[in-house]
N, C-alpha and C positions, 0 to 999 in steps of 0.2 A: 686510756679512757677517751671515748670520742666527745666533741665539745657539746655542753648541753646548750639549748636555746630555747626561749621564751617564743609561744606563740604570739600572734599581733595583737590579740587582746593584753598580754604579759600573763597567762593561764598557761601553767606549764602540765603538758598531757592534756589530760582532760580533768575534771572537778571528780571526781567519784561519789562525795561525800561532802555536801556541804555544811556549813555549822547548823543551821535548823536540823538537819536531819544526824549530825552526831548530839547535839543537845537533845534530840526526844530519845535520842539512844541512851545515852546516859542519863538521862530521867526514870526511863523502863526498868535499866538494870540498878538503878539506884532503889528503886520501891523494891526490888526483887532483893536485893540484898539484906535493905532496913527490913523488909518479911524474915529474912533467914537469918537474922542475928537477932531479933526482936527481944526486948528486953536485957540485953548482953550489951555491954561496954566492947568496940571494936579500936583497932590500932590501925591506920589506914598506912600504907607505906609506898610512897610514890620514887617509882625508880628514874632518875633525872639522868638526864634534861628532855627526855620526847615527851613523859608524862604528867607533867606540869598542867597543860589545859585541860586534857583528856581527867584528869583529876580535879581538877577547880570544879569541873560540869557537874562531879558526881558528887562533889563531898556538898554542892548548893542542894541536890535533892535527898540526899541521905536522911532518916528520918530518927535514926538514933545516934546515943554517945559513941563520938569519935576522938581519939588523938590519932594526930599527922605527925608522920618523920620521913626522912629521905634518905634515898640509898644511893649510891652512883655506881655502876659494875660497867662493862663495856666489853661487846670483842669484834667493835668494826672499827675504830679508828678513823681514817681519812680514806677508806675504800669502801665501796657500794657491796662487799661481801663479805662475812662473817669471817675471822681469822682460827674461829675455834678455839681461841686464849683467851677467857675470860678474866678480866680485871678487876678488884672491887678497890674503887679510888675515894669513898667516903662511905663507913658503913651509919646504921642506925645506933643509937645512944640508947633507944629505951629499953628497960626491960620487956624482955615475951613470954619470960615463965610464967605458961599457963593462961594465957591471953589469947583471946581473938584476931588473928592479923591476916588483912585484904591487902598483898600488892598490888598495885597499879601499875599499870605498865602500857607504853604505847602501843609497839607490836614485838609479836613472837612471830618468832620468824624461823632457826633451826631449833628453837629450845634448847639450846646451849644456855646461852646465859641464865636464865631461868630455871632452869634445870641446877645448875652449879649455887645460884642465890637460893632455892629451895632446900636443899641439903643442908646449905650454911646454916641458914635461919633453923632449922629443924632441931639443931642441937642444942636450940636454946631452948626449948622442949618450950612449945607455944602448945595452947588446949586446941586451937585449929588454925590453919594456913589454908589459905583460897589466893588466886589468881583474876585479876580483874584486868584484860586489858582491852583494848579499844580498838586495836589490830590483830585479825589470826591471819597467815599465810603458811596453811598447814601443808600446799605444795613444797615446802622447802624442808619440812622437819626432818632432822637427823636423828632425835630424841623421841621417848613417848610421851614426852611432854603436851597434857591436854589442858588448858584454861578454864576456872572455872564458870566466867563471866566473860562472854565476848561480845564485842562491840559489832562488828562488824568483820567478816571474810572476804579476804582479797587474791589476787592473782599474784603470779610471781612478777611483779615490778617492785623497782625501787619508788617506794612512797616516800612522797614529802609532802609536809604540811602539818597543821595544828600540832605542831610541836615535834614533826619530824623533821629529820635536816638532811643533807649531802655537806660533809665537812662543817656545819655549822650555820650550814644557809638555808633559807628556805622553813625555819620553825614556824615563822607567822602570819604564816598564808592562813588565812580563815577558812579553809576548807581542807580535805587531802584531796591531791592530786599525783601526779609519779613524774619523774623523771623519764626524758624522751631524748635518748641519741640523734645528736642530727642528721641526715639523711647523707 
């Protein structure tokens, strides 16, 4: 892995996306959502740790009854590429029989993961599952994994920021930006 480095400003890449413009994004699909569950009780389900802010933004403009829970799955590890072994290392507590449930999710990326948590969750026989992430990079899908709710579409870089990382780093950049091989 070639060493990554901070431009002079310390803006790594470039900004693509900065929080004014994901905050009106998640307000957009927040109305769109409170429209498409209106009057239904939703279960919001945020997969940790990228989707933490990308979730905060949505559940501020959601206009209906929500409960929140968290999931943890994984199949990057400490490499900037998907291993294809999906891991679930904390699932959700509450019941979904017959309930409404929106995951969150930062980016889909091969639709592995997502693909394998969809299936799981399914058999807890929920009345609907929806997809809400904040990141597509449909350049890279392995799967026919389509989201129902996208935040925004990206190129094939490694993103980092508002809650995405490279090993850990880099979640609290207020904006997304990507990782840049040094020259």
């Amino acid at each position: 892995m070639a060493n990554i480095k901070a431009s002079e400003s310390g803006i790594f890449g470039k900004i693509l996306y900065t929080e004014e413009q994901i905050r009106e994004r998640a307000k957009e699909l927040a109305k769109q959502i409170s429209t498409d569950f209106e009057g239904e009780e939703l279960i919001v389900i945020g997969t940790l740790k990228g989707s933490v802010l990308w979730m905060c933004d949505l559940l501020k403009e959601l206009t209906i009854d929500t409960s929140i829970d968290f999931i943890k799955a994984s199949s990057y590890g400490s490499s900037t590429t998907s291993s294809g072994v999906v891991k679930i290392k904390m699932d959700t507590d509450m019941n979904l029989y017959q309930k409404n449930v929106l995951i969150i999710e930062d980016i889909v990326d091969t639709g592995t993961t997502l693909t394998f948590l969809l299936e799981k969750l399914k058999e807890r026989n929920p009345k609907t599952i929806k997809v809400c992430t904040m990141l597509d990079k449909p350049s890279r899908r392995t799967t026919g994994f389509v989201a129902d709710y996208i935040g925004f579409t990206v190129d094939d870089l490694f993103i980092i920021g508002y809650g995405l990382d490279f090993d850990q780093k880099y979640r609290g950049l207020p904006y997304i930006s990507y990782l840049q091989p040094e020259e």
